[in-house]
Structures are given as C-alpha cells and as structure tokens.
N, C-alpha and C positions, 0 to 999 in steps of 0.2 A: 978645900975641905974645911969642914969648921971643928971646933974644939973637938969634937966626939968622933972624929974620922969620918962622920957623911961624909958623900959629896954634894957640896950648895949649888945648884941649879937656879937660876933666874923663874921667879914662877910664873912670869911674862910666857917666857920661851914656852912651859908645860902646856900652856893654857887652852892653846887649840886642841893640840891629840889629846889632851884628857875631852873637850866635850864631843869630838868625834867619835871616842871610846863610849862613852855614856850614851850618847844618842845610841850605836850600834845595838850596843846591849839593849838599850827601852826597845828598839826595834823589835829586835829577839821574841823580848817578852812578850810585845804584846800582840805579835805573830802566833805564839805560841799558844798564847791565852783561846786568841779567835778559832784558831783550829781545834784545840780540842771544845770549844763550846758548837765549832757547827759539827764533829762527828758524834757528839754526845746528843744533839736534836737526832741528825739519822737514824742512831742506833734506838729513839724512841719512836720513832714512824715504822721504821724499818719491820713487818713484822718475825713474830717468832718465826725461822725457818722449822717446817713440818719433820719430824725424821723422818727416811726413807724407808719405807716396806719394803720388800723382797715379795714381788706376790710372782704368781706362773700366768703366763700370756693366754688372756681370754680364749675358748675356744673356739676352732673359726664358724662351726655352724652359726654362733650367737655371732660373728665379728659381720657375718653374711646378712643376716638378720634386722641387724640394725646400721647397715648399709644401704638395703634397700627397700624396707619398710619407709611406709609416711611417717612424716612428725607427727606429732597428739593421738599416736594412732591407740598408746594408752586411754588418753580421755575417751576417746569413740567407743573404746571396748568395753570400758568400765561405764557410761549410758547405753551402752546394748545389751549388755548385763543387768541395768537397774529397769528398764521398760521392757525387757522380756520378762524378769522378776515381776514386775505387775500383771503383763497381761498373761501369763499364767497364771496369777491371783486372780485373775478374773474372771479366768474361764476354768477354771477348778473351783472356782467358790459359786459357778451357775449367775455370774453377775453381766453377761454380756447384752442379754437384751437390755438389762436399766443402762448399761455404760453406755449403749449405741443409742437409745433415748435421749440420756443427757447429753451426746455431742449432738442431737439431732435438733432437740430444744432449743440449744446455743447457737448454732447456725440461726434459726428459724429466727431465734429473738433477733439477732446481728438483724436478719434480711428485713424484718419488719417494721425494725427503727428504720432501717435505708427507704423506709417507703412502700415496700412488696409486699405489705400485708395480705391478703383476699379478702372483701371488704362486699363483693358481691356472688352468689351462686348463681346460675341459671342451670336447672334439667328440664328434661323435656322425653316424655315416652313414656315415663312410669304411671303406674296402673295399682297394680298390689302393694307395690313400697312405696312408704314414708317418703319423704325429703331426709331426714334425720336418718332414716337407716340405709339411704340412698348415701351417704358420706358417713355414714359409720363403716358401709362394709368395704368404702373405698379407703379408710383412715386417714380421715381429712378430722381436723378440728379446730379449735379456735386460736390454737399454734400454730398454725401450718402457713407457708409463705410461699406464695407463687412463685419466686425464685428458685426456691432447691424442692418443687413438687413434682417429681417425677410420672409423668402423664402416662408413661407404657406400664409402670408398676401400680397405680392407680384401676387401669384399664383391665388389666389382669386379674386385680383385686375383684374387682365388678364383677367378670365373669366367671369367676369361679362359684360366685352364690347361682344357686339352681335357676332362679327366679329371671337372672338376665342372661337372656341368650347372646347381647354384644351390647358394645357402649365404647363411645369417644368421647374423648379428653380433648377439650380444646385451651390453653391458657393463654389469653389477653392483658397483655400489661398494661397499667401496673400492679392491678387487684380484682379483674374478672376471673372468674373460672365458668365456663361452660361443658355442660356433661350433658352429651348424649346418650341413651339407651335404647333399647329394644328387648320388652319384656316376655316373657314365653308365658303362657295363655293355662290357666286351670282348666285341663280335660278331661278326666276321670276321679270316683276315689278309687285306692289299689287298698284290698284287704292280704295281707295273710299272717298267718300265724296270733291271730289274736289284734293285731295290731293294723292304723287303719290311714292312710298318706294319700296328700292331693299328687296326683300326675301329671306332667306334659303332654302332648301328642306323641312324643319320641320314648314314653316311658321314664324319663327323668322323675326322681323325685322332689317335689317342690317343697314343701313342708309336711311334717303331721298335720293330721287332721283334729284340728282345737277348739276351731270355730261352727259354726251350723252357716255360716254363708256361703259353703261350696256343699250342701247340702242335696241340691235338686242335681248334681251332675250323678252320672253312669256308674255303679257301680262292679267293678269287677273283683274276682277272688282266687287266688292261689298264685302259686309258684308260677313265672315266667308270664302270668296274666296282663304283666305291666307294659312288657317290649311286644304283646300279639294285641293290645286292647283296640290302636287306633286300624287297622286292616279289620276286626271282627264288628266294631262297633258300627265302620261305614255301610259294612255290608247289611248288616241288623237294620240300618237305617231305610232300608231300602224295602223294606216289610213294615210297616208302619202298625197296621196287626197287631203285628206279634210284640214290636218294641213297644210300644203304648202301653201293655200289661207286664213287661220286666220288669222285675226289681233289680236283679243281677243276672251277672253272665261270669260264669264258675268254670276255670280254666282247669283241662284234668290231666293229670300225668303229663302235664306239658305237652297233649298231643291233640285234646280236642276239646270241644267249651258246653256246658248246658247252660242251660236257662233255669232261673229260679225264676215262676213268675210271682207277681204280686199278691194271688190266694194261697201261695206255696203249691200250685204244680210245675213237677220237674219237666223239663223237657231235654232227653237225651239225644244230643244230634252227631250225626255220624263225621267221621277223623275226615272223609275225601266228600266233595261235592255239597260242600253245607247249603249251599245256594238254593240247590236244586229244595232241600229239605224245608228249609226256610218258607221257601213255594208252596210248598204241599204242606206245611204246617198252617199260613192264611189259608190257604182252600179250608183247608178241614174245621178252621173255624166258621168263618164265614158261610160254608154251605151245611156242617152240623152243629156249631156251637158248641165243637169241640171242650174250650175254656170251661163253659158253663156247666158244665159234665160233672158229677161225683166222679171225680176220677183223683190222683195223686202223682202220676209219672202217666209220662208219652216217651215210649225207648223208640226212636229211629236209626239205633246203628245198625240193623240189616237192612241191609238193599233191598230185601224184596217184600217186605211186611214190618208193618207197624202195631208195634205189643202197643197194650194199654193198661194200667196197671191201676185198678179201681181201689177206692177210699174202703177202711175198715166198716163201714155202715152200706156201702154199695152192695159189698162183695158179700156179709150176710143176707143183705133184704135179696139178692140174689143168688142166695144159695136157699132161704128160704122159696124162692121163688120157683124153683127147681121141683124141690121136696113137694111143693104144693102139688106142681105138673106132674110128677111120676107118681102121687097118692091118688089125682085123679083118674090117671092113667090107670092105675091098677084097677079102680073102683069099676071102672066102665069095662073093663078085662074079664075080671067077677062077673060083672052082668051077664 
C-alpha cells in the first residue's frame, strides 16, 4: 500500500485488461452508433402506415360484377357513350346525308390516290339523254373511284328515271366504267287537267312537255287515256282515213275514246266494237265525204243509226230551207 492507503499495482500487470476493457466498450459504441443510423434510414423510406378504416364488405351483387365483367370494360362504355352522343347529334341535327358524303368523299379520295380513279366512261344506247345526265342520274362524278362504286345501286339509279327502261354496269379495272342502257321510246303527248306530258308505249310518263320536238307525235286526253292510248292508237292506225285528219283522241269516263278531228268535228264512237265503227266511219267518208260536210259531231254510239249533228250555219240555211219548201207548198195549195 502506499502512504494514503491505495493499494500499488504494477501498472505492467493493469495494462492488458484495461485495453481489452476499452476496446469492448469502442466496440459497444460503435455498434450502437451503426444501428441506430441504419433504423433511422428505414424509418425514412419506410412509408407512413395508412390508418385503418372500418368500412362494411362490398355488396356481393357488385363483388359478382367485377368478377366477371371484362377489364377496360369502363373505357368501352364511356366511347359507346361518346359516338352514340354524336351520332344522335347527327341524326337530330338532319346531318346524316353531309356525314355519309364526307366518309364517302374520304374513301373515294383514299381509292384514287391508290390508282382507281375512273379516268374513262363508255355508254352506249342513249337516245334522249345527255352523257352528263346519263351520270348525273346514276351519281357518278368527278369523285367517284371505281373501287368503292357500287354497280347494282348505280343500276337501280338508272332505272328509276322514266326515260331508261334498263342499263348495265360494267367496271374494268383500273379506271374504265362501262354503262349500258336501253332507252323507252317517246309515243304520245298525254293531256289532262290543263297540263301536257310525253308517254311511253306502256303509259309511263317521260317528261313534261317543254320542248316542240315531240311535237308531231299523237295526241291524247283525259283520265286513264295514257295506260288505253298504245291498244286505241294501233287500231286507229289501221284506218288511215280517219287517222290522217286527228288531231286527238279524247278518252271519256274512262270507258270510251272520240275523235277531235283537225276542222274540229267530233266523232263519238261507241264503248264495244270500235273497229267495226272505225270501218263505216272511212266508208262514209270516202263514198260521201262525210269530213267535208258542214257538220260538227258524228254520234255513233247506237248500234243501229248514225246521228249527225250539223254546224250552226247548216242547221239555219236548213231550216231556212224548209220554210222556203212549205211557203211553196202552201202557195201551190192556194192555187
């Protein structure tokens, strides 16, 4: 022990267990140090834990739902929602024929760059039409592409005008079109009611009458006069006579026809056996010159006698004529 009561140790002897003591400790520390610097990164990555809701378990129809539905089947709903939203816009706002245009246009341009223009027309059979109104009334134009030109709605097109009674559609790639036609034939003019139309043979109406170049054809008039004209006119033809002085042939209560002729006399022919009338209408001219007659009307609808019905200057000079005969009469009575 030394003067103060220590005890004196050899500081030889301390010297290991004090730096095994020290090392331990530094160990400690700097163990201590490293852990809490890597749970202090963690707890900065780590994120906030969410609090926990309490909610009630979905319902199962919906749990059904979205079980067995497709995925995106929202996005599909919500574009079938926004393109019916338009094309109700379109067809409420009266836009459908320009919108079927403009995809018809777009196509067409597409098909025309690729080459498919129509570059050449051939028709063949028209007569009355144009070329220009020969593809107006098929709607064909300077847009139109042989690829997306529909030859049966073309076709269809065509005969729907009066004027073509048929027509084929031929398309040659990769810019011919060929149109055939067969046009129906100007046969009569049809008058009624004030108003005055070229005919077919079958009674179709072709056009008004606008021009003076179906001028020299038949004329007929009234109601139903248009579907009787080609049966009355063949048979009229067949009396040359008589047809050579018509001007018209005047269809009556839709049950029988007269004759205007070209001086204005009537000629009333009977409902059954016109033929026969017809007959005995050249005799009477030919062996009395009948036509050339102060007369106004020839009535033939009795079978057994032919009225004649004389002009207001006839029917005087022969009534004077009368008066003359029973003044002379009387006079020689007297004597």
């Amino acid at each position: 022990m030394d003067g103060a009561g220590r005890l004196a140790r050899s500081v030889r002897s301390l010297g290991p267990q004090a730096d095994l003591r020290a090392a331990a400790i530094g160990a400690a520390v700097l163990l201590r140090e490293h852990a809490g610097a890597y749970l202090a990164r963690r707890k900065r990555k780590r994120p906030a834990r969410q609090p926990v809701i309490d909610r009630e378990p979905p319902n199962r129809f919906i749990q059904t739902i979205e079980r067995y539905l497709p995925r995106r089947l929202g996005l599909v709903a919500t574009l079938a929602i926004l393109f019916g939203s338009a094309g109700f816009g379109i067809v409420k706002g009266g836009h459908v024929d320009a919108f079927v245009a403009v995809m018809d246009d777009t196509r067409n341009a597409l098909a025309n760059a690729a080459g498919f223009r129509i570059t050449t027309v051939g028709i063949n059979g028209r007569k009355q039409l144009t070329q220009d109104e020969v593809l107006a009334i098929g709607g064909i134009n300077g847009r139109s592409s042989l690829l997306f030109l529909d030859a049966e709605t073309v076709r269809d097109r065509l005969k729907a005008n009066p004027w073509i009674a048929d027509a084929t559609i031929l398309k040659l790639y990769p810019g011919r079109l060929q149109i055939d036609i067969v046009e129906r034939s100007a046969f009569a003019l049809w008058q009624e009611n004030g108003r005055l139309a070229v005919i077919a043979s079958d009674g179709a109406v072709l056009e008004p009458y606008v021009t003076r170049r179906f001028l020299k054809l038949p004329l007929v008039v009234g109601k139903g006069a248009e579907t009787h004209a080609h049966d009355f006119l063949a048979l009229l033809d067949r009396y040359p006579q008589v047809r050579s002085v018509t001007k018209a042939a005047i269809y009556v209560g839709e049950r029988r026809w007269n004759l205007r002729l070209k001086d204005g006399l009537d000629i009333r022919l009977p409902e059954n056996d016109v033929g026969n009338a017809l007959a005995a209408l050249s005799k009477l001219d030919k062996d009395e010159k009948l036509f050339s007659r102060d007369i106004v009307a020839v009535d033939m609808r009795l079978p057994d006698r032919l009225v004649v019905q004389l002009s207001d200057d006839a029917a005087k000079a022969r009534e004077e004529l009368f008066k003359d005969k029973k003044s002379k009469k009387k006079a020689g009575d007297s004597a």
